[in-house]
C-alpha positions as CSV (number, residue, x, y, z in Angstrom):
1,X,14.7,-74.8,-40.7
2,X,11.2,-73.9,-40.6
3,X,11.2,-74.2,-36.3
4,X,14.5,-71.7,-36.4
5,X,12.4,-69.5,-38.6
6,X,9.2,-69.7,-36.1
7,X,11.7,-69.1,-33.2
8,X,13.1,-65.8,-34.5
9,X,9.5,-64.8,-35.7
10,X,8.4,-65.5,-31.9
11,X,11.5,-64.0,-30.2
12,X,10.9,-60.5,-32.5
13,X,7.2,-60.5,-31.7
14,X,8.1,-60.6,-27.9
15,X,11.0,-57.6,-28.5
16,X,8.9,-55.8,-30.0
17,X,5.8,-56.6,-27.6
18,X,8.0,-55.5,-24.8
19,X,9.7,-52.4,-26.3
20,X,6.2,-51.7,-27.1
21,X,5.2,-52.3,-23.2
22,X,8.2,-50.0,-22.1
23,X,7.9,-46.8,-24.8
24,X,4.1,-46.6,-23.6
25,X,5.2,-46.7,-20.2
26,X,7.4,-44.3,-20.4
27,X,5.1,-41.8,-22.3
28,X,2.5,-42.0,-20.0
29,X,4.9,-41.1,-17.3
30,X,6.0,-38.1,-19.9
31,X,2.3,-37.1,-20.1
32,X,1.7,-37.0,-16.5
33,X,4.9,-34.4,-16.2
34,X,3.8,-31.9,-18.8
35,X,-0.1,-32.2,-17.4
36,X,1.2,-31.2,-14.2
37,X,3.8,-28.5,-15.6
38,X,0.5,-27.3,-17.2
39,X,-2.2,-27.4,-14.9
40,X,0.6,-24.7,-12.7
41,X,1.0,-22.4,-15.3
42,X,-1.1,-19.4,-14.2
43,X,-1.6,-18.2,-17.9
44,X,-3.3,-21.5,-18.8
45,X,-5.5,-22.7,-16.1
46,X,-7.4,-19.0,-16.3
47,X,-7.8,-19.6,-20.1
48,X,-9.0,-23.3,-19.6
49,X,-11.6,-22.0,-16.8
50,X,-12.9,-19.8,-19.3
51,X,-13.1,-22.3,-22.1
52,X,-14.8,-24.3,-19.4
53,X,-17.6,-22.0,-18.4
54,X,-17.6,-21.5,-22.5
55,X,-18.3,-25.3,-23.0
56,X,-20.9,-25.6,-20.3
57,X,-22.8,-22.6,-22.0
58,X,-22.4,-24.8,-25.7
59,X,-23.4,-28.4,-24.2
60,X,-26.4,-26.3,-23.1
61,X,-27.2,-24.8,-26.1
62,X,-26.8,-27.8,-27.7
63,X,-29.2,-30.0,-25.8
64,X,-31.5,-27.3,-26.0
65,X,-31.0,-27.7,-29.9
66,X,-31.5,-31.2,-29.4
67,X,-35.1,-31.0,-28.4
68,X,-36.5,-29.9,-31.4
69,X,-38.3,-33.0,-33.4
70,X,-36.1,-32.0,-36.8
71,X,-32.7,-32.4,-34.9
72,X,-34.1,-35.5,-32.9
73,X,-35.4,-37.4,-36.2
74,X,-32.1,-36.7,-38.2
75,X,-29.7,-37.7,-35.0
76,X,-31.6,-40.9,-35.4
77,X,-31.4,-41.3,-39.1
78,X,-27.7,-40.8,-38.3
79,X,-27.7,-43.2,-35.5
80,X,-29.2,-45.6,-37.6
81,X,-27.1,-45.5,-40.6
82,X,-23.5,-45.6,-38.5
83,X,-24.9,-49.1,-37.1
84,X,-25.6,-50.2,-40.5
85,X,-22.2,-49.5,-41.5
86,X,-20.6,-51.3,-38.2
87,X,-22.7,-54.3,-39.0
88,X,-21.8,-53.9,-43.1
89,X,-17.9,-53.8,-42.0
90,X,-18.4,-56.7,-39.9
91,X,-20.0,-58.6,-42.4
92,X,-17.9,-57.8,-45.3
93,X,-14.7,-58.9,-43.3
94,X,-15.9,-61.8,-42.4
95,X,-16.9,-62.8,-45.8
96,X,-12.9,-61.4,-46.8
97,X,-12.0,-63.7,-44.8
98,X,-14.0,-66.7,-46.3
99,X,-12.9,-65.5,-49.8
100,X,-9.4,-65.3,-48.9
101,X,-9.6,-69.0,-47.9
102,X,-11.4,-70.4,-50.7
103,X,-10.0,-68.4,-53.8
104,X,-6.4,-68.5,-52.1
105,X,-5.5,-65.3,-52.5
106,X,-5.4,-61.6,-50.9
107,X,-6.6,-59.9,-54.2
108,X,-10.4,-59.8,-55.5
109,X,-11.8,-57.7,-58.9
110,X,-13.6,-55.2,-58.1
111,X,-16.8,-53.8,-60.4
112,X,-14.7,-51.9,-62.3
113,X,-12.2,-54.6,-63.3
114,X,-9.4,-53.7,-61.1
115,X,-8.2,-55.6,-58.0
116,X,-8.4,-54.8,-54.6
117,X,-5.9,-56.4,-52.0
118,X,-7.6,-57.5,-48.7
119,X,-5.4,-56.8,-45.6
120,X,-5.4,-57.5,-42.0
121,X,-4.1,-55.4,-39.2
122,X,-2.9,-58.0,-36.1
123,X,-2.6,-56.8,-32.9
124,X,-1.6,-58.7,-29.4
125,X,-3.9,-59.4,-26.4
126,X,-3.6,-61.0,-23.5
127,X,-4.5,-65.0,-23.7
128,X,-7.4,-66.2,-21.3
């Protein structure tokens, strides 16, 4: 019973892998008709060229900005604390995952007394 089970499991993961394969064919192909229904309307591409040259002027101004010592010290505080948090995520999931497999369950108490559910988000890759 439990084999049927895993089959069906199996045969829905690869439906769904391969709808999944086909509707992000097919919207790329989508995507590349209306870019190139856009990039001929006359109306747009002069807008985008000015937004361009508008852009250019920005990144300029703002690398400019960048040069002063107040901007560059507080980019790097920034810097600095979004790697902390990358490294604190990390860490946390992966003592989630210890917790989940020594306490048996997907639920912990939090500070305050109420529980928070630990989830996972799967995803498929191709196998080496």
């Amino acid at each position: 019973m439990a084999t049927n089970n895993l089959l069906e499991i199996e045969n829905l993961i690869n439906s769904y892998n391969q709808k999944l394969g086909t509707n992000t064919t097919e919207s790329k192909k989508l995507k590349n008709m209306f870019n190139d229904m856009i990039d001929n309307d006359e109306e747009y591409v002069r807008t985008s060229d000015i937004c361009k040259k508008a852009n250019k002027e920005k990144a300029q101004a703002k690398m400019k900005f960048l040069q002063r010592p107040e901007a560059k010290d507080l980019a790097e505080k920034i810097k600095d604390i979004q790697y902390q948090i990358k490294e604190i995520k990390l860490a946390l999931s992966d003592y989630l995952t210890q917790y989940i497999k020594e306490a048996g369950t997907n639920q912990i108490p939090g500070p305050d007394g109420t529980f928070l559910k630990i989830i996972y988000t799967a995803k498929l890759v191709k196998g080496e």
